[in-house]
C-alpha positions in Angstrom: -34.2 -72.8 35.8 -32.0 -69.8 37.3 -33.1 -70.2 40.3 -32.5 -73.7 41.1 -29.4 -73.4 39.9 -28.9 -70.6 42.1 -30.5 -72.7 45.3 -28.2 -75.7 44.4 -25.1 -73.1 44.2 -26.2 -72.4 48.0 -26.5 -75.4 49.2 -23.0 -76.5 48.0 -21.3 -73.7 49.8 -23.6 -74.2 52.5 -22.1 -78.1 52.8 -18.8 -77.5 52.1 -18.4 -74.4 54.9 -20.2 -77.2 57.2 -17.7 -79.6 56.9 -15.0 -77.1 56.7 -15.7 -75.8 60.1 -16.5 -79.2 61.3 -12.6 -80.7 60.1 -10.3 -77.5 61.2 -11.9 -77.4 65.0 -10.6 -80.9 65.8 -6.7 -79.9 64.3 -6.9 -76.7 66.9 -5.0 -78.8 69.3 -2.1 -77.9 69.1 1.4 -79.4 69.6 4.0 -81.1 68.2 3.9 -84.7 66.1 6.6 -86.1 64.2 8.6 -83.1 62.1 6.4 -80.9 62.9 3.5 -79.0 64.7 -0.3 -78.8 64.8 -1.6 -75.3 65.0 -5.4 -73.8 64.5 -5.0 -73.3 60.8 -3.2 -76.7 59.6 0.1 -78.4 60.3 3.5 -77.2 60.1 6.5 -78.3 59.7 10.3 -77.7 60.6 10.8 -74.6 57.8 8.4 -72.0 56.6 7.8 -69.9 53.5 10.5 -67.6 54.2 14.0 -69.5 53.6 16.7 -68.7 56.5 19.6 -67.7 54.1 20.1 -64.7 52.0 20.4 -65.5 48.5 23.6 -64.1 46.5 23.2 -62.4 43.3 26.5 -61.3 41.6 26.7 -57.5 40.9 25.6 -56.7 37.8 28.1 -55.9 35.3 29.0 -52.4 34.7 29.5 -51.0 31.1 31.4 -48.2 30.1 29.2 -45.5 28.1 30.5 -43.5 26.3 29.7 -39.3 26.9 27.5 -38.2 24.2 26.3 -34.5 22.8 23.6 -33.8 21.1 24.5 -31.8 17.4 22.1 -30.2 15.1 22.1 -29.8 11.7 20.2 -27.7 9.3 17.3 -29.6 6.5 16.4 -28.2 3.9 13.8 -29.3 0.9 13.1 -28.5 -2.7 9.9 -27.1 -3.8 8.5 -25.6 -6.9 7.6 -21.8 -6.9 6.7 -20.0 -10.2 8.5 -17.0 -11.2 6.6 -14.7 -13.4 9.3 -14.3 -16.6 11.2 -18.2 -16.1 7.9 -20.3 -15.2 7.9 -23.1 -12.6 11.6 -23.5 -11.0 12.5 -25.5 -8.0 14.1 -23.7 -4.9 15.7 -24.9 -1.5 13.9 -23.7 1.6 14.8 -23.9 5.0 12.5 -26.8 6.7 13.9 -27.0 10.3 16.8 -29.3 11.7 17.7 -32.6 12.5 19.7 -33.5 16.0 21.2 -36.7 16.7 23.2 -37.7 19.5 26.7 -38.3 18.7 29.4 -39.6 20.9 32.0 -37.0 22.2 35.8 -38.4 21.3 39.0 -37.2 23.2 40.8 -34.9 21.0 44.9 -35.6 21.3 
């Protein structure tokens, strides 16, 4: 079953290059009819694929950003830690920092 599909694939191909080559040596002419041109490869006419003007794009519109710095501040969390004569209390440790970037204001 494969392989008559396979030989059928083959002779398709094999056709349609045939009559491929068969059609585009007769348009190998070349020269000019009505707007525009024969060549080897198919016809032509006046304008290509390229246009012949430059389009315009506006600028792009500019916006004002402000200057930021980057500020830093100190986290802290609560944990429980047992002491030996008050039992389980809770405590504030030190757990890093935290930085955001905040924009930088004229001072007057």
């Amino acid at each position: 079953m494969l392989k008559r599909t396979i030989i059928a694939g083959l002779g398709a191909i094999l056709i349609g290059a045939g009559a491929l080559a068969a059609t585009s040596t007769t348009a190998s002419a070349g020269g000019y009819y009505g707007g525009g041109y024969v060549s080897g490869n198919g016809w032509f006419f006046g304008w290509g694929h390229v246009p012949r003007y430059k389009p315009y794009h506006p600028p792009k519109k500019r916006y004002y950003k402000p200057a930021r710095k980057r500020v830093c501040t100190p986290k802290y969390r609560t944990v429980k830690a047992w002491k030996p004569h008050r039992g389980w209390v809770s405590r504030k440790v030190y757990a890093g920092q935290v930085c955001r970037w905040q924009p930088v204001y004229k001072k007057w």
